[in-house]
C-alpha positions in Angstrom: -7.8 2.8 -21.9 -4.6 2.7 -22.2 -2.0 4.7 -24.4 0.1 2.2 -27.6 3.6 2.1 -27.4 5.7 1.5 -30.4 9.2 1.5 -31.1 10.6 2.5 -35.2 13.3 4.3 -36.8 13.3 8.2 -38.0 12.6 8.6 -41.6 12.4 12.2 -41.8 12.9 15.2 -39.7 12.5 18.1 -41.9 9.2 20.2 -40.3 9.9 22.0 -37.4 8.6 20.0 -34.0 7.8 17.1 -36.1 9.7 13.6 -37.0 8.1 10.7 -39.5 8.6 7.1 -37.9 8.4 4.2 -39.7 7.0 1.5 -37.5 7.6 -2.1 -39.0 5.4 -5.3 -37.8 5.7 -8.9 -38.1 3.4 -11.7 -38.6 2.9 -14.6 -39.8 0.1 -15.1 -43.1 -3.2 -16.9 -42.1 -2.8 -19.4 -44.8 1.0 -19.4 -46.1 2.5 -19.5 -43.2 5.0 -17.3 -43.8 6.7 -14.4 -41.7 5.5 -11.1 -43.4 7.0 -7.7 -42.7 4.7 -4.2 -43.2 5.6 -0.9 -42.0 3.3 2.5 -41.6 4.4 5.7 -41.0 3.5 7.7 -38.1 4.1 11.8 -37.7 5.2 12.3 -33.8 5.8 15.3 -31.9 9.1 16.2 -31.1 9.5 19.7 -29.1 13.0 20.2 -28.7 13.8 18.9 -32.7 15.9 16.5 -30.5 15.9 13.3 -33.1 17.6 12.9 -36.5 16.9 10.6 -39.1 18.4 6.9 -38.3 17.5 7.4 -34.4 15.1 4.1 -33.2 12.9 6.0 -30.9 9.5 5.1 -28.7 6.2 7.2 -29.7 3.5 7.0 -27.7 -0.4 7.8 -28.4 -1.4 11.1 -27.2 -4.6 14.2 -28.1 -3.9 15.4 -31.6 -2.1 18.1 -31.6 -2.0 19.4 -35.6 -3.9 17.8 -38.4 -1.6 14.8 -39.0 0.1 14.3 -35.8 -1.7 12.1 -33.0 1.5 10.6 -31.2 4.8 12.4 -29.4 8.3 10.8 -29.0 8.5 9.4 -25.1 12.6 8.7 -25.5 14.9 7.5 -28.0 
């Protein structure tokens, strides 16, 4: 199976090997028809503490490697 791909913006880079990425989606509602935004947050990897916050970055899915964390930043 194949490993997701998603592309947000750095909310947080305060823990040590770690960034929070909001990742925002867009669709349109069954029945209103209108264009609705949502966003989740994901904890990804990041080894070298390379990304600040503001950087739009690529995470990608990968084994867990703490508690919360279950994707690592492939490039900004």
């Amino acid at each position: 199976m194949p490993k997701r791909i998603l592309q947000g913006t750095v909310t947080s880079d305060a823990n040590a090997q770690t960034v929070t990425v909001s990742v925002e989606r867009r669709f349109k509602h069954p029945v209103l028809q209108k264009t609705i935004r949502k966003s989740k947050k994901y904890r990804a990897h990041d080894e070298n503490n390379a990304y600040k916050k503001g950087d739009v970055v690529r995470i990608i899915e990968c084994a867990p490697k703490s508690k919360t964390k279950r994707w690592e930043v492939l490039e900004a």
